[in-house]
C-alpha positions as CSV (number, residue, x, y, z in Angstrom):
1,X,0.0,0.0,0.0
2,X,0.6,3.7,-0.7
3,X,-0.2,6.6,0.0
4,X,-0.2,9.6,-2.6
5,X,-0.2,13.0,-0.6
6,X,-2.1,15.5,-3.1
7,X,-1.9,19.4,-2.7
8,X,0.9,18.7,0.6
9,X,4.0,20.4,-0.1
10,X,5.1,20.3,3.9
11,X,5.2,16.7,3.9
12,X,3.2,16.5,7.0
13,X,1.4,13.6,6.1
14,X,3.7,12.1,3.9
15,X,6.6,11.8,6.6
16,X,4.1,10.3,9.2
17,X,3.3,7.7,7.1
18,X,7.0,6.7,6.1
19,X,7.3,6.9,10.1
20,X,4.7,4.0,10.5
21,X,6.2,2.0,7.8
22,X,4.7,3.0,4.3
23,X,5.8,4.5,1.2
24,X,4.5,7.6,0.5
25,X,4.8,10.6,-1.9
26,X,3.8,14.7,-1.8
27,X,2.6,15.7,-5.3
28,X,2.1,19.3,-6.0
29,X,2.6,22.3,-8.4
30,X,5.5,24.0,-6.2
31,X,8.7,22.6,-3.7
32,X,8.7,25.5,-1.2
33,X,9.7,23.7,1.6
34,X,11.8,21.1,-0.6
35,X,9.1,17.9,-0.1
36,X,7.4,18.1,-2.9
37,X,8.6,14.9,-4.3
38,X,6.9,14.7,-8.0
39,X,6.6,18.4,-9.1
40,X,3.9,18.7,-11.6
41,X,0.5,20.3,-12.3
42,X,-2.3,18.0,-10.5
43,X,-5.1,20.0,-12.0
44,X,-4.1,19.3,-16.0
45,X,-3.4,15.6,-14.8
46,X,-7.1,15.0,-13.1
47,X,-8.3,16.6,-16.6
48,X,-6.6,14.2,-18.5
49,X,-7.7,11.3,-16.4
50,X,-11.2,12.5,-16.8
51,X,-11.0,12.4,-20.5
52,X,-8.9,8.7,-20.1
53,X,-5.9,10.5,-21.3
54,X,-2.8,9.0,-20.2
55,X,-1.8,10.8,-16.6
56,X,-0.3,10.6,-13.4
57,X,-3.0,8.3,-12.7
58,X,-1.5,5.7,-14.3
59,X,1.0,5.2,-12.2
60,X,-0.5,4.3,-9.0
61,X,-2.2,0.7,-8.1
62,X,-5.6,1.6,-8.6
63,X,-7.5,-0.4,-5.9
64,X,-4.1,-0.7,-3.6
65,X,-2.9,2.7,-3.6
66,X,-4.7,5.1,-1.6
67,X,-4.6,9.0,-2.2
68,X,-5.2,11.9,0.3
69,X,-6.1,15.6,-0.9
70,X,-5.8,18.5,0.4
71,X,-7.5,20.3,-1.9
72,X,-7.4,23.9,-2.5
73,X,-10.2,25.7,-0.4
74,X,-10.3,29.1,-1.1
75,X,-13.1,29.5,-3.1
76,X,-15.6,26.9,-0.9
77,X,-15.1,28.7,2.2
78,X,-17.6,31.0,4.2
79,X,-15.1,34.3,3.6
80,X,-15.8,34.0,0.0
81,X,-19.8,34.8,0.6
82,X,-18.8,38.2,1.7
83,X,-17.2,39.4,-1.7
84,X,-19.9,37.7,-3.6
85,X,-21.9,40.1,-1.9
86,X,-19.6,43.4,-1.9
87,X,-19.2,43.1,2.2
88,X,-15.5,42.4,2.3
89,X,-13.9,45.1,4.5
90,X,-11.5,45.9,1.5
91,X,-14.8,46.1,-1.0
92,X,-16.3,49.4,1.1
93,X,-14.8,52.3,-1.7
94,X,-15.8,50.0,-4.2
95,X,-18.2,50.8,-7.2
96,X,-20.8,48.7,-7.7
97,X,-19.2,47.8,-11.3
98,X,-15.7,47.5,-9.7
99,X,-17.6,44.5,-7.6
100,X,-19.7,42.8,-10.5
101,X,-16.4,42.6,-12.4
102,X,-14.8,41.0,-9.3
103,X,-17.8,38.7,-8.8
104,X,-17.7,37.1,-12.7
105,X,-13.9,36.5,-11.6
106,X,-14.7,34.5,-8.3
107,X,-17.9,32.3,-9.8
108,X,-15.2,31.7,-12.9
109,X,-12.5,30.2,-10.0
110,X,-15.0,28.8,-8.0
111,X,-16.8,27.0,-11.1
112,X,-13.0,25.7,-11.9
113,X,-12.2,24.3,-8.6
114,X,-15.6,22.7,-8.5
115,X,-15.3,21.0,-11.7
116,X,-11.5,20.0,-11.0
117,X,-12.6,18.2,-7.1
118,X,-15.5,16.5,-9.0
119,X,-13.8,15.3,-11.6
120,X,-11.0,13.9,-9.2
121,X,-13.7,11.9,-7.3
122,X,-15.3,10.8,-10.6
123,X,-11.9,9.5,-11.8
124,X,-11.2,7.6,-8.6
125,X,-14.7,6.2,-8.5
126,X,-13.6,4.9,-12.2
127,X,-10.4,3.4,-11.2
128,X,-11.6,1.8,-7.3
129,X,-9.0,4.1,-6.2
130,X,-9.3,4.9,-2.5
131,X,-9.7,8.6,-2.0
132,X,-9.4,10.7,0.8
133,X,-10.4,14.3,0.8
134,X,-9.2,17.2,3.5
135,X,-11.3,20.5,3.0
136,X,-12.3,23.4,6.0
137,X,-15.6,22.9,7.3
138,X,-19.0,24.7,7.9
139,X,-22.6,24.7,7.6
140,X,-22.2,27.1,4.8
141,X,-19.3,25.5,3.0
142,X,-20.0,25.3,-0.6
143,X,-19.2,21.9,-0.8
144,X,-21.7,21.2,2.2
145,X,-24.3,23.0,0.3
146,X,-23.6,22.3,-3.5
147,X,-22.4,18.9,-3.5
148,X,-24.2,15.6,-3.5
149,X,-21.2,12.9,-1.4
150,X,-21.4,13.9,2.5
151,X,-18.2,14.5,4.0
152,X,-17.5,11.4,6.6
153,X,-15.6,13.0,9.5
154,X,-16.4,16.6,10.6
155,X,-13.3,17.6,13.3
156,X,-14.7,20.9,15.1
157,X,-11.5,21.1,17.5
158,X,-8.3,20.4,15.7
159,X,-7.0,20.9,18.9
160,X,-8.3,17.9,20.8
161,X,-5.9,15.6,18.8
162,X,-3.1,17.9,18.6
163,X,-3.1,20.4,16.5
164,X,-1.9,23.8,16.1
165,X,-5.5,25.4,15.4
166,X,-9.1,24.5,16.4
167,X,-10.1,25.3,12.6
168,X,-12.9,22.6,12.2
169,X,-12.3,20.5,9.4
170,X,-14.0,17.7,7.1
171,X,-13.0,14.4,5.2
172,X,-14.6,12.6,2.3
173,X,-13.9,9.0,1.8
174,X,-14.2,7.8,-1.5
175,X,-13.8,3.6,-2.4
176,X,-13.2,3.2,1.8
177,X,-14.4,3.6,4.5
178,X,-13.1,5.5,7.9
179,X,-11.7,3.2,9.9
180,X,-12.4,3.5,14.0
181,X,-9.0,2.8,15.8
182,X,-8.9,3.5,19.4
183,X,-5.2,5.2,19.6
184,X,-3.2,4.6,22.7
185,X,-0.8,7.4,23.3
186,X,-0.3,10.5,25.3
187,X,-1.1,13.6,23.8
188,X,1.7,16.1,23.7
189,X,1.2,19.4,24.3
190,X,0.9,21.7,21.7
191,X,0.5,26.0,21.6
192,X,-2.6,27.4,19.9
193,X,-2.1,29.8,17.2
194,X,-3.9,32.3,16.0
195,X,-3.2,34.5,13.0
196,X,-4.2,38.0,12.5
197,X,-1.7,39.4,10.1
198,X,-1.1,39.2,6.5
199,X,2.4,38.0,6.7
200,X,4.1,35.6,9.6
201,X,7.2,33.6,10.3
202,X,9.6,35.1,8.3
203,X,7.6,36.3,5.4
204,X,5.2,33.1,5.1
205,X,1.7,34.0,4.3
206,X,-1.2,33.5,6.5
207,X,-3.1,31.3,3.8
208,X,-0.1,29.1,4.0
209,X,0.6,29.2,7.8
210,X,-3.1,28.3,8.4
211,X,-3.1,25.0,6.0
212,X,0.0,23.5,8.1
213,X,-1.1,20.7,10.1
214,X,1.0,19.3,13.2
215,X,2.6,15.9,12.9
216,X,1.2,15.0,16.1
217,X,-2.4,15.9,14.5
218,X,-1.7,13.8,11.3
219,X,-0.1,10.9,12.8
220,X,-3.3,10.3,15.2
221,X,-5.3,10.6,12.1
222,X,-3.5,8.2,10.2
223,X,-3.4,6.0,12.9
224,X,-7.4,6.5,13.9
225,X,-9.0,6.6,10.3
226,X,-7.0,5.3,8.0
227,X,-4.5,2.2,8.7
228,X,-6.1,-1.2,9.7
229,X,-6.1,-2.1,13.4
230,X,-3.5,-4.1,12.7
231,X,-1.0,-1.5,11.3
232,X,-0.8,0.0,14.1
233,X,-0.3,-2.7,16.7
């Protein structure tokens, strides 16, 4: 078994996973933090497996191999709703033209990114490849609202198993099911953060600060939801 880390450049995941024993690999579009592993565009690649074009796809053992993504959110979460309706903080001294314009850009994005998740999950379905998704999560998420496969988990405190931020998150599973693993070990301590300003850490944005995940946090997941019992014996 292994397990294909999609949209992870930090190599979270990935490098909890080698830690228990299994291969695994972090694809994605950039290397900033040099774990990127196969560097290439995932979004042309789901297209082409879509249309049954040869792709990345083809690489992996389609009912053996098991993929995680951590598909780009920006466009499914709640802040979105606010420009769509002109009520961003930075929108006030805009026109209402200024703001139309702006809104034909965001449903154009947003119409992308939910073609390019539901394509992924249709190719997967196609191929009995075991899909995990990782997306933000709320009552008004547009996936919650627009899409017809429930999301499987719902974390509401990050926190509780070890993470950085409370940040309540969802996961799909596609071609498996969640497994329920009772995990004994301590739980190390670990600070909250929050993040307020634009820039942090040494020049890393706050987008990018917010989407990093704790090993501690991924490990118990992997451990809890995804490896048999067995594994983890």
């Amino acid at each position: 078994m292994k397990y294909h880390c999609f949209f992870e450049q930090s190599g979270t995941f990935k490098n909890e996973f080698k830690k228990l024993g299994h291969e695994s690999y972090d694809y994605d579009i950039k290397n900033d933090f040099n774990e990127t592993d196969v560097v290439i565009d995932l979004y042309k690649e789901i297209e082409k497996a879509y249309e049954k074009q040869e792709s990345i796809f083809d690489n992996f053992n389609d009912t053996k191999d098991t993929i995680l993504a951590f598909f780009p959110c920006i466009r499914f979460e709640d802040q979105i709703q606010l420009y769509f309706r002109g009520n961003a903080i930075g929108q006030k001294k805009w026109s209402d033209e200024k703001k139309l314009e702006y809104n034909l850009k965001l449903h154009s994005e947003l119409s992308n990114l939910y073609t390019l998740i539901t394509k992924l999950v249709i190719v997967c379905i196609r191929k009995k490849t075991p899909l995990i998704i990782e997306n933000p999560y709320s009552s008004t998420h547009y996936l919650v609202k627009y899409w017809c496969i429930p999301s499987k988990i719902i974390d509401k405190d990050r926190t509780l198993n070890g993470d950085y931020y409370v940040k309540p998150t969802q996961y799909w599973f596609i071609n498996c099911e969640p497994k329920q693993n009772v995990v004994f070990e301590p739980l190390e301590y670990v600070s909250k953060k929050k993040i307020t300003d634009k820039k942090c850490n040494g020049g890393v944005s706050n987008v990018v600060e917010r989407s990093m995940i704790h090993p501690q946090y991924a490990r118990r997941f992997i451990k809890e939801y995804i490896l048999e019992s067995e594994a983890i014996k």
